[in-house]
C-alpha positions in Angstrom: -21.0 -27.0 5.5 -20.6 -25.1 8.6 -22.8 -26.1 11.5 -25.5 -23.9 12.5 -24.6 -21.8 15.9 -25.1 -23.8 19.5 -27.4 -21.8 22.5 -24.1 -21.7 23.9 -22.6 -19.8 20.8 -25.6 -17.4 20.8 -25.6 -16.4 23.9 -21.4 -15.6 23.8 -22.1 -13.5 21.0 -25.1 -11.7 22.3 -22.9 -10.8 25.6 -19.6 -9.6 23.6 -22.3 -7.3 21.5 -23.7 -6.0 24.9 -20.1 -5.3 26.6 -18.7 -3.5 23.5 -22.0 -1.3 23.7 -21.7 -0.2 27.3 -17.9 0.4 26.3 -18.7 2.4 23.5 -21.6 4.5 25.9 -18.5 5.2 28.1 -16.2 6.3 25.4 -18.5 8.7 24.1 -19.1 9.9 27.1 -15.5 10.2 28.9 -13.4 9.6 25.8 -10.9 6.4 25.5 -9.7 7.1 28.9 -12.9 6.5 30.4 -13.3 2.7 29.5 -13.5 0.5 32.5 -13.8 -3.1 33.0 -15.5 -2.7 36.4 -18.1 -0.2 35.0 -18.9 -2.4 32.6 -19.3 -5.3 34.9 -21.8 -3.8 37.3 -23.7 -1.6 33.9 -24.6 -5.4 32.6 -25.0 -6.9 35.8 -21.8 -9.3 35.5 -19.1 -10.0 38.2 -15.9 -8.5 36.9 -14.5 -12.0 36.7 -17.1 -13.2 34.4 -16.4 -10.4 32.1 -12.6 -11.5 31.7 -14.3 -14.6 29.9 -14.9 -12.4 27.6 -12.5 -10.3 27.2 -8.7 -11.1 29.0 -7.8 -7.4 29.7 -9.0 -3.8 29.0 -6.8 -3.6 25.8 -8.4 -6.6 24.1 -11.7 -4.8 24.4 -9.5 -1.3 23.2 -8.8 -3.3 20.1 -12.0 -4.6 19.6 -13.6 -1.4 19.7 -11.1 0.1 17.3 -12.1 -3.1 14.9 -15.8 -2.3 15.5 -14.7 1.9 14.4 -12.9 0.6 11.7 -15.8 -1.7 10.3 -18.1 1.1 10.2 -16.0 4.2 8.7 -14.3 1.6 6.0 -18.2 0.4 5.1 -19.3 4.5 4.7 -16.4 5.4 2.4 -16.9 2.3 0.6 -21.0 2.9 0.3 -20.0 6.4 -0.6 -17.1 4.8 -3.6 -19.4 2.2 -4.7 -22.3 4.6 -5.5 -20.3 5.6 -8.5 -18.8 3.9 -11.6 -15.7 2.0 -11.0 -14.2 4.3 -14.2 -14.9 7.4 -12.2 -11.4 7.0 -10.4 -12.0 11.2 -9.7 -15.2 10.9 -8.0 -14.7 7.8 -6.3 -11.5 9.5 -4.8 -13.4 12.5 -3.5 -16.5 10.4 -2.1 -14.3 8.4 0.0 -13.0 11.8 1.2 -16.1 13.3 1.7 -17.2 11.2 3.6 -14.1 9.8 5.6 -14.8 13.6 7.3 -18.1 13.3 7.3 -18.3 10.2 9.7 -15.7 11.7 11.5 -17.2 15.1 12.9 -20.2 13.0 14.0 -18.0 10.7 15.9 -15.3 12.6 17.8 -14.9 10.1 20.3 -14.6 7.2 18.1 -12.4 9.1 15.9 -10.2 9.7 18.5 -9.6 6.4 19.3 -8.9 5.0 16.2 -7.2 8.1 15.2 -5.5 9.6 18.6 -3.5 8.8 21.2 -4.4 5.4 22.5 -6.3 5.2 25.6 -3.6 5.3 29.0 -2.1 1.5 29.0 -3.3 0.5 25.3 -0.5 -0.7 23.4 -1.2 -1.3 19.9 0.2 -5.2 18.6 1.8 -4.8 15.2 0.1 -7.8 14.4 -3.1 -7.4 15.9 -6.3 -6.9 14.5 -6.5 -3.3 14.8 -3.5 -2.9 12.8 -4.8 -4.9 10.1 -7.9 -3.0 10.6 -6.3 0.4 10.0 -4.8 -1.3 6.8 -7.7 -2.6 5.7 -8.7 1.3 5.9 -6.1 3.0 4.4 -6.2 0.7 1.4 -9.8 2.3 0.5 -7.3 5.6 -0.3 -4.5 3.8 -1.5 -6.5 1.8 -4.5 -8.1 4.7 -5.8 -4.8 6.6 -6.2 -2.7 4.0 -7.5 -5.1 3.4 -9.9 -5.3 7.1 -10.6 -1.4 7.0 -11.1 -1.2 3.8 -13.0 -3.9 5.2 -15.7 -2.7 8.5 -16.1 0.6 9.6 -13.9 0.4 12.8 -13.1 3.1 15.0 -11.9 5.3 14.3 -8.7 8.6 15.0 -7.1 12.1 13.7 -8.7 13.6 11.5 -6.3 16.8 14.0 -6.2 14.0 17.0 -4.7 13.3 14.3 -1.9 14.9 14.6 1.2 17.2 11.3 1.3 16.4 10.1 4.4 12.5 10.1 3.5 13.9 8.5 0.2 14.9 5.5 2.0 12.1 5.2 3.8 9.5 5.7 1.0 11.3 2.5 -1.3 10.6 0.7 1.8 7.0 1.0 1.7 6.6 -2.6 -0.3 4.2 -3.8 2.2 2.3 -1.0 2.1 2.1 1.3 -0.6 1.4 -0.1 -4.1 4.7 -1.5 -6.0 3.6 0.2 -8.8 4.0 3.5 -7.5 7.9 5.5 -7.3 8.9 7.1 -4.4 7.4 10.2 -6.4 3.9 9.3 -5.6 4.4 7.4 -2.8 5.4 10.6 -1.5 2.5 12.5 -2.9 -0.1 9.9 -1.4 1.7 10.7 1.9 1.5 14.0 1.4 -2.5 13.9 0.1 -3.0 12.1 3.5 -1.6 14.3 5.9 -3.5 16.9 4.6 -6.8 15.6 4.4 -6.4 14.1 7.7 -4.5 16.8 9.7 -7.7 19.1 8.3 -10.4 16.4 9.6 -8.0 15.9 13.4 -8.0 20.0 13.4 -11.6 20.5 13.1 -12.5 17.2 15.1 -10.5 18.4 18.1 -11.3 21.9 18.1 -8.4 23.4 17.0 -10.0 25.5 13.6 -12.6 27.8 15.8 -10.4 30.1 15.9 -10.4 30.6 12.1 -13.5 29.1 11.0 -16.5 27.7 12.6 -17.0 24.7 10.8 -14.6 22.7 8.7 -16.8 22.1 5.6 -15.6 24.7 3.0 -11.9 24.2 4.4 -11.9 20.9 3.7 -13.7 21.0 0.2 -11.0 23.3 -0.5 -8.2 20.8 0.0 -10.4 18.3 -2.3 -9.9 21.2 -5.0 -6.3 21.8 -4.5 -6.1 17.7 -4.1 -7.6 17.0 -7.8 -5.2 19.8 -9.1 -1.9 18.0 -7.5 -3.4 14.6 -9.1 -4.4 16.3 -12.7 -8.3 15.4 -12.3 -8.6 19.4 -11.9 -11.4 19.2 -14.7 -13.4 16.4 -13.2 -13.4 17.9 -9.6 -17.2 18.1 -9.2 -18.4 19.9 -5.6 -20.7 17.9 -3.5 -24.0 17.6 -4.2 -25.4 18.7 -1.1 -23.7 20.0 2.4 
């Protein structure tokens, strides 16, 4: 039985909560680059050494931020899986992606920092918990597809139309990417990803005004031409509203 938490205990966790909000208030403000210890010190009314209690250096806080973004997008896409049947491997898939770009255009700033260049003197830990955190995100994707594949392949590259050096690198996906998929569809999920991402980075930084002024219809077209490349053409089904 675990023991109920101490004053003590309480009143650490109530100050980590308040100095990830003030750093959150600053990167929506000024972006990633505009986290600062110091600023977040005197915002709370802390001496900049007591705030090293808390956190040992700007990029532990960096990572715990990118945990925090990662908790919240991965709990939307899964809300947005979970409202439908678990057989509706088609829906599920496009819910996730609806709404994957949906939290994204209302949180640039977050999005950038879990998604962008880190912040200047951020370096990610490939053991860390934000990489496990992006794993943890990308297997929301990954499930639904390889389940998709496993029930019903549908078609993808030969491994002689793959370029060989990508070849090699796809079989070495085992820690990744689902065993059960070929280097086929691992390549297709790769390929599914860039696109639905490089459309949600495009329109999150600005870089579709010039064609279109939102990113909406875009985007719901690459859902279309998505359900074609995975043969669920028939069960693509537009979103109910926006």
């Amino acid at each position: 039985m675990t023991a109920p938490p101490t004053r003590r205990d309480r009143l650490r966790e109530d100050a980590l909560t308040q100095i990830k909000a003030v750093a959150r208030q600053q990167l929506v403000a000024s972006g990633p680059a505009g986290i600062h210890l110091r600023a977040i010190a005197r915002e709370i009314g802390m001496t900049a050494p007591g705030l090293y209690r808390y956190f040992a250096s700007l990029e532990e806080l960096v990572a715990a931020l990118i945990v925090d973004c990662y908790d919240e997008v991965i709990g939307e896409i899964e809300q947005a899986r979970d409202a439908l049947a678990a057989e509706d491997l088609a829906g599920r898939l496009l819910a996730v992606c609806r709404a994957f770009r949906w939290w994204s255009v209302r949180h640039p700033a977050e999005f950038q920092l879990i998604f962008g260049a880190p912040p200047p003197g951020y370096s990610e830990r490939p053991e860390g918990p934000a990489q496990a955190a992006g794993a943890r995100f990308g297997s929301v994707f990954l499930h639904i597809f390889a389940e998709i594949w496993v029930r019903r392949p549908f078609p993808v590259p030969d491994e002689a139309d793959l370029d060989p050096r990508l070849l090699g690198q796809l079989q070495e996906l085992t820690t990744i990417v689902d065993p059960r998929l070929p280097a086929g569809a691992r390549y297709r999920f790769l390929a599914c990803w860039v696109r639905l991402y490089g459309s949600v980075a495009m329109e999150v930084f600005g870089h579709m005004q010039w064609a279109v002024d939102e990113g909406s219809g875009f985007y719901e077209t690459e859902l279309r031409q998505l359900s074609e490349l995975l043969g669920m053409s028939a069960e693509y089904r537009p979103p109910v509203s926006g």
